[in-house]
C-alpha positions in Angstrom: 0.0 0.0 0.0 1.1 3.5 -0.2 2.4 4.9 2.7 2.5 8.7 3.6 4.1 11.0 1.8 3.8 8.8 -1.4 2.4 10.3 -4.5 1.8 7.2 -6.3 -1.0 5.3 -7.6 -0.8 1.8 -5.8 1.2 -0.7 -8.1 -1.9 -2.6 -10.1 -2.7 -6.2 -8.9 -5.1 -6.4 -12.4 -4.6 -6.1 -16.2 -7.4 -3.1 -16.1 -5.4 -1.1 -13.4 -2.3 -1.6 -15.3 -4.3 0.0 -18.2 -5.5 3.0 -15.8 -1.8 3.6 -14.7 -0.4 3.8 -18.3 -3.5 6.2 -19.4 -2.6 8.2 -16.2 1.6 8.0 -17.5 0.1 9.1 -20.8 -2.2 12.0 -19.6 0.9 13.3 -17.7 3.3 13.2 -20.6 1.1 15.4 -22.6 0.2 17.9 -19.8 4.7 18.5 -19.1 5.0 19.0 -22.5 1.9 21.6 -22.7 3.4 23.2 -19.8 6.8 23.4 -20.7 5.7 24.8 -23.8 3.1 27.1 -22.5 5.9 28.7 -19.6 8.4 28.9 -22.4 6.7 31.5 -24.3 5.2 33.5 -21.3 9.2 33.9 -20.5 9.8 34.7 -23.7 7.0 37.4 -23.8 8.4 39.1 -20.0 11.9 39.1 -21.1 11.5 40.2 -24.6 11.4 44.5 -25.0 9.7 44.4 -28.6 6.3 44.0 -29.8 5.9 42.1 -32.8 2.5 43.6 -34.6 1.9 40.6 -36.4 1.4 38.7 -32.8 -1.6 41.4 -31.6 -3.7 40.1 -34.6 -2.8 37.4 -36.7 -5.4 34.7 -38.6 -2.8 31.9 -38.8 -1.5 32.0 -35.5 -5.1 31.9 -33.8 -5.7 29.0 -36.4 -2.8 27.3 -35.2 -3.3 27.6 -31.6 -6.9 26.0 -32.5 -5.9 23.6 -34.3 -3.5 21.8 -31.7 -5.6 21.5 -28.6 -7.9 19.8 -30.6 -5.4 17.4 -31.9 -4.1 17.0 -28.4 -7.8 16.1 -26.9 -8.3 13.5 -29.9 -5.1 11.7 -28.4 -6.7 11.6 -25.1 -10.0 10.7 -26.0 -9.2 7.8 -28.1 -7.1 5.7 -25.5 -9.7 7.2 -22.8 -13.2 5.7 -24.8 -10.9 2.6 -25.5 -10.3 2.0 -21.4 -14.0 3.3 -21.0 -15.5 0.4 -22.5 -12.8 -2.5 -21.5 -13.5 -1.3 -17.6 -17.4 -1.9 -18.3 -16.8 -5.1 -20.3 -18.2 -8.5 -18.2 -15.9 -11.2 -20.0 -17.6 -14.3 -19.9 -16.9 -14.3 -15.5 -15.4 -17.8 -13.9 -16.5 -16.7 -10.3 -19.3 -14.6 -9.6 -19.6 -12.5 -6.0 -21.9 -10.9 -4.9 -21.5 -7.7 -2.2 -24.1 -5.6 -0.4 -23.2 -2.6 1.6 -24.8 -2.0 5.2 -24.2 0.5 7.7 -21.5 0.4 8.3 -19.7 -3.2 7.1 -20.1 -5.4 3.8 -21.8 -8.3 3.6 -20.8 -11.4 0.9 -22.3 -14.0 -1.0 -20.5 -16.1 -3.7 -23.6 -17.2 -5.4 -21.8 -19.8 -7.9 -21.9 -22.0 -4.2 -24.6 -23.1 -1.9 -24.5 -21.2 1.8 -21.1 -19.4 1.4 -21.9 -16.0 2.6 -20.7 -14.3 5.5 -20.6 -10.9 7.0 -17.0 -8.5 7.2 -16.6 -6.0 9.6 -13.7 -3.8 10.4 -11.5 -5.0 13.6 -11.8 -2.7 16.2 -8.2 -1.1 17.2 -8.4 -2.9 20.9 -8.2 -5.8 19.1 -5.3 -5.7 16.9 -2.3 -7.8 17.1 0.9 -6.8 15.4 0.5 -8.0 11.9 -2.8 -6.2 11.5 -3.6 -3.1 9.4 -5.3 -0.3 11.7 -8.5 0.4 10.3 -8.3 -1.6 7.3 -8.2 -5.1 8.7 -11.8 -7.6 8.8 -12.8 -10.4 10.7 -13.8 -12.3 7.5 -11.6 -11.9 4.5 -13.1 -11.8 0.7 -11.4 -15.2 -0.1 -11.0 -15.1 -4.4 -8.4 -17.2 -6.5 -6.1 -15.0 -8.8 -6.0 -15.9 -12.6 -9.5 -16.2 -12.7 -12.2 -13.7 -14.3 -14.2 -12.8 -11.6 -17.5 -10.8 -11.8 -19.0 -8.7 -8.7 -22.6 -7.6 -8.2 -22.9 -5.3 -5.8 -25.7 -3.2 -4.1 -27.0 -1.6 -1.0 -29.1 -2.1 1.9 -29.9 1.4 3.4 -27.9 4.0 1.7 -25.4 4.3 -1.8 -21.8 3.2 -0.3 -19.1 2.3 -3.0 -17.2 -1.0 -3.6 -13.3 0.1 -3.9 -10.0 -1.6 -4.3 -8.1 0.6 -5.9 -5.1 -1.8 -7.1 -7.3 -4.0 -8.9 -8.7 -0.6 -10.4 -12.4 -1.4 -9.4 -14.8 1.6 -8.2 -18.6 0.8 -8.1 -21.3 2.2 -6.7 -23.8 0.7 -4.0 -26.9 1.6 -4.8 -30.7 0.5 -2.7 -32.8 -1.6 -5.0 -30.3 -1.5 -8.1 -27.8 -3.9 -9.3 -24.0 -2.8 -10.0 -21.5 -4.9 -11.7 -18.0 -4.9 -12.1 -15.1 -7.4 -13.4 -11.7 -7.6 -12.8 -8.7 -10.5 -13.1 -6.2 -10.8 -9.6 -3.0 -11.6 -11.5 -1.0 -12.7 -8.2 -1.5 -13.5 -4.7 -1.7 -10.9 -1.4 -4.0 -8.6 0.3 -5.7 -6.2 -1.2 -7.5 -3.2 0.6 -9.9 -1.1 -0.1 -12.3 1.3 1.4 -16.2 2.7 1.1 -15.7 6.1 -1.4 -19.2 7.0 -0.8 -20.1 9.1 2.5 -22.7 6.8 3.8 -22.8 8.1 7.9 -20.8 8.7 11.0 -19.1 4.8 10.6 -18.3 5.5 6.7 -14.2 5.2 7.6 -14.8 2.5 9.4 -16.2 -0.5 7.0 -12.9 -1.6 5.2 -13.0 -4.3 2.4 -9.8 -6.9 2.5 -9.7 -9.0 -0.6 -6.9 -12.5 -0.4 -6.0 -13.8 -3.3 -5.3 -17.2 -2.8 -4.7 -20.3 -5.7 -7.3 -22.2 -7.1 -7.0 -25.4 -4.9 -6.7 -23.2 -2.1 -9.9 -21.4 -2.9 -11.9 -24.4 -3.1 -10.5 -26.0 -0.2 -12.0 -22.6 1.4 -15.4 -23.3 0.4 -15.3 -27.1 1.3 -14.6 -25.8 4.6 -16.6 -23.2 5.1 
């Protein structure tokens, strides 16, 4: 996880964060150059005595300076609509969980199984050991395998919260009496936290989500236990 003081994103645990991290690289690459560019001439203009008459009014140059923002958005958009429609794309799902937001904690169902569903709340700080996370640590973990397409339903019980892990580059709204969906891929093992991004009451810092990715044998050895 990042840690304070750090700047960057969280390193991507999913093929659509990496996507979201390169689009970010990309976004940032055009906006140095713009701004390199932009506080060249503005020196140029303070340390420079004379006035050119042709730069008070001049048809090409306003054409120009048209002309290249719009190229510049088309360069954005395109990669941007491209990553629009992959993050909404379903893919034929392996696993399918489903999530329900309460005030305040998260409850779980994997429907693909029979009676495997299970309520996560945050641990309170009293009861912490040492390898804990403060404030970010459950009593039941998510349990999901990694390399396998996974698709989540999610909704509400009371109020909109919203389902977030930001390494696997997931961010879905909870909404009463509608149906969400997101999909995303785990591409290797660990914990994965996330938080509610929807101000749902006083406890809305307080319901954490912890996802473990575990292997396939190990996942199913899981939920012939459970």
């Amino acid at each position: 996880m990042p840690m304070w003081k750090n700047l960057n994103l969280q390193d991507s645990t999913s093929p659509l964060m990496e996507q979201l991290i390169f689009f970010h690289d990309h976004i940032m690459f055009i906006i140095i150059l713009i701004i390199t560019f932009v506080g060249f001439l503005l020196f140029s203009v303070l340390i420079n005595t004379f006035i050119n008459h042709y730069m008070l009014e001049n048809q090409t140059i306003e054409l120009i300076w048209t002309m290249i923002p719009a190229i510049i958005l088309i360069f954005i958009a395109l990669p941007s609509l491209r990553l629009l429609y992959l993050l909404d794309e379903v893919n034929n799902p392996m696993l399918t969980l489903k999530t329900i937001g309460h005030q305040w904690y998260w409850s779980y169902e994997y429907s693909d199984f029979l009676n495997v569903e299970f309520d996560s709340y945050m641990i309170p700080s009293s009861e912490l050991d040492l390898t804990s996370f403060r404030l970010l640590d459950v009593d039941n973990r998510t349990i999901l395998p990694f390399n396998t397409q996974i698709r989540v339903i999610i909704s509400a019980a009371d109020v909109i919260h919203s389902w977030t892990v930001p390494s696997l580059g997931v961010k879905a709204d909870a909404v009463p009496g509608r149906l969400n969906q997101s999909s995303f891929l785990i591409n290797r093992p660990g914990l994965f936290f996330g938080q509610c991004s929807e101000i749902c009451g006083s406890n809305h810092s307080f319901m954490p989500i912890l996802i473990e990715s575990v292997t396939t044998n190990s996942f199913l050895n899981w939920i012939l236990s459970y």
